[in-house]
C-alpha positions in Angstrom: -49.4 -27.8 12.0 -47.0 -25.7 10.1 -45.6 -28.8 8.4 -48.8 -29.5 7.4 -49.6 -26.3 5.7 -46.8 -25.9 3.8 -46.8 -29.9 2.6 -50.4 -29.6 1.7 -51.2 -33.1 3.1 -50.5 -34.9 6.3 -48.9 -38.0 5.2 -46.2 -35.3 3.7 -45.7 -33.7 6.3 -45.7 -36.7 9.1 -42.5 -38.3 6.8 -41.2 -34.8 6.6 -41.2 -35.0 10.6 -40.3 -38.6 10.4 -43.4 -39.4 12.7 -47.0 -41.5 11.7 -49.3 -40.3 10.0 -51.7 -41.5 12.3 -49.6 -39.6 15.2 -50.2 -36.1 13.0 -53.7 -36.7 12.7 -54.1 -37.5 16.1 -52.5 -34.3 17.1 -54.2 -31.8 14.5 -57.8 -33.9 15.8 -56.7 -33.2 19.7 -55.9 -29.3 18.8 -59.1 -28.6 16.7 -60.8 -29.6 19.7 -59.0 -27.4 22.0 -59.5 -24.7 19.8 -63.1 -25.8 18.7 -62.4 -24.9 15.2 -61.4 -26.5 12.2 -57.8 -25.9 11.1 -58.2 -27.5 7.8 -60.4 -28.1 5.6 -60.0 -31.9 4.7 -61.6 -34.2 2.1 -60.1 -37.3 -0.2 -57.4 -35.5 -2.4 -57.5 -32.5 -1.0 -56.3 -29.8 2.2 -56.6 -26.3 2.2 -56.7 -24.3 5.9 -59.6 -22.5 7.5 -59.8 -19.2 8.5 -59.3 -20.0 11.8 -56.3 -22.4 10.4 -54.9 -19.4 8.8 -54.9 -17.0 11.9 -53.3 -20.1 14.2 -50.5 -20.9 11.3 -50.0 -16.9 11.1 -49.4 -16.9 14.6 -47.5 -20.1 15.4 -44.8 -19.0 12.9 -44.4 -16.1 14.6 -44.1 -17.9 17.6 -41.6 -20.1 16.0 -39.4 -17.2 14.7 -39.7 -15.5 18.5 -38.3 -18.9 20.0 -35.9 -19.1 17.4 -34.7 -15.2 18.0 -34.3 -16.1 21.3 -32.8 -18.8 21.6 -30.1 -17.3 19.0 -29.1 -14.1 21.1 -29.0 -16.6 24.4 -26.5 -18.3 22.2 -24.9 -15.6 21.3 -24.7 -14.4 24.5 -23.8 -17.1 26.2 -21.1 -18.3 24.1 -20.0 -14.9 22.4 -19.6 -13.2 25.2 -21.8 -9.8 23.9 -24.5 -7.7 25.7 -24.8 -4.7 27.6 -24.7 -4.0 31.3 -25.5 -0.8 32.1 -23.5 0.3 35.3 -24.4 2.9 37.8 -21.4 5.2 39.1 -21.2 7.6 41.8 -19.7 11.4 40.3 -17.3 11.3 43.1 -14.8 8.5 42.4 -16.9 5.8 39.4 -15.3 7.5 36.5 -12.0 6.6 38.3 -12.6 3.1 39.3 -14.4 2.7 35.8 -10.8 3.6 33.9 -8.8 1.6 36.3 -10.8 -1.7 35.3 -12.3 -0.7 31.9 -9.2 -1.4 29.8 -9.0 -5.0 31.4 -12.5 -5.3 31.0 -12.5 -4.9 27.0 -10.3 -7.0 26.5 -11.5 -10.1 28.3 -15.3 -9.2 26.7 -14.8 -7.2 23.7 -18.8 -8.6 22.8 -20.1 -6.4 26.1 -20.6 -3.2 25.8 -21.0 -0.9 29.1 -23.9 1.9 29.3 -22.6 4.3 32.3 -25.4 6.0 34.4 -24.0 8.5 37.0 -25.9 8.4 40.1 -26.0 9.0 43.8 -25.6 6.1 45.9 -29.2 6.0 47.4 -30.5 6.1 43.3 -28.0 3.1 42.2 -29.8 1.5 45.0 -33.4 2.1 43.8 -32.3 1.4 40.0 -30.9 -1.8 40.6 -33.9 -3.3 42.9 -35.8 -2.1 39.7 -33.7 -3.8 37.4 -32.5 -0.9 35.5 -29.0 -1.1 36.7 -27.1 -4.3 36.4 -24.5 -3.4 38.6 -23.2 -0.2 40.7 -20.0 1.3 42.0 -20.6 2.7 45.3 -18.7 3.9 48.6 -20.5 3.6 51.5 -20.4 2.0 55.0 -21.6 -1.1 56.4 -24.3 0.3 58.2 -25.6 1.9 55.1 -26.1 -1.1 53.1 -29.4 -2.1 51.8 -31.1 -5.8 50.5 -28.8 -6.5 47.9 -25.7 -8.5 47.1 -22.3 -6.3 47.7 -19.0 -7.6 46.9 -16.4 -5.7 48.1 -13.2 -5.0 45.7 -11.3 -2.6 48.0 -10.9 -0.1 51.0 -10.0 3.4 50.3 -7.2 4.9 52.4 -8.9 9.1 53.8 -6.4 11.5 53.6 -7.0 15.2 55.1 -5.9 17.9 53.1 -5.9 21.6 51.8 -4.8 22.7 55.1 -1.6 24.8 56.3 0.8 23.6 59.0 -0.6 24.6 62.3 1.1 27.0 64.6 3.9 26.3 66.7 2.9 24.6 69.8 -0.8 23.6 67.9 -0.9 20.1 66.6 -4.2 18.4 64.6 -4.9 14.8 66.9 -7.8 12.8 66.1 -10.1 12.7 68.7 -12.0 9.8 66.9 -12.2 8.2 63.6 -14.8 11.1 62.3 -13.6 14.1 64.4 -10.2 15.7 64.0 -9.5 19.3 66.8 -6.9 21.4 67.2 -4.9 21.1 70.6 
């Protein structure tokens, strides 16, 4: 319908789309009546759109220009490599894990760029069942885990410190994997 407003005529604007004529009118026939309004007004040497014509052409290039937006930053995302992911971390260790990949990261997507959101683990969890975070950094333990995907990069070796050398004859022996005493 857009071909035919801006040819002016529907033979011009079927060879401009390299289909009949007859196929054109056939569609602009089928749409009125979906609509039931007249897109054009027609007669023998002469075409020149409705009100109703000018309100669906309005809108259907803008519909065109969305689709065509679209599918551009798909493109560009999917073969450019850009974006943003916005990436929940925890205050006690995200900021480090963050530097220890971030440097690797730029340079393998120089197009993505990170948004950091410092959160507790139990938020990260909320944001990213709303879609608001794309991914998180967390700690945690199996049995805390909630519905969604984990992938687990490392374990983290827990080391006890800040404490002075017991007294002679006093040792520090775990008692279990939570509890330390003092013989």
């Amino acid at each position: 319908m857009i071909a035919i407003a801006d040819h002016g005529s529907i033979s011009k604007a079927a060879q401009a789309l390299f289909i009949t004529q007859s196929g054109l009118n056939q569609q602009l026939i089928k749409l009125e009546k979906e609509l039931n309004a007249q897109i054009f007004y027609r007669d023998k040497h002469n075409l020149q759109m409705t009100q109703a014509g000018k309100i669906y052409i309005q809108n259907a290039r803008e519909i065109m220009n969305i689709k065509k937006c679209a599918y551009t930053q798909i493109y560009d995302l999917v073969n450019s490599n850009c974006g943003e992911i916005v990436l929940g971390l925890t205050a006690e260790h995200g900021i480090d894990m963050f530097a220890e990949i971030f440097p690797e990261f730029t340079k393998v997507f120089p197009g993505i760029t990170l948004k950091l959101q410092e959160c507790f683990v139990k938020t990260q969890h909320k944001l990213l069942k709303k879609g608001q975070l794309d991914l998180g950094f967390v700690m945690l333990r199996e049995e805390d885990k909630v519905d969604l995907e984990y992938i687990h990069l490392c374990r983290e070796r827990l080391v006890l410190g800040g404490f002075t050398k017991p007294s002679p004859g006093k040792t520090i022996r775990g008692t279990s994997r939570r509890t330390l005493s003092y013989d």
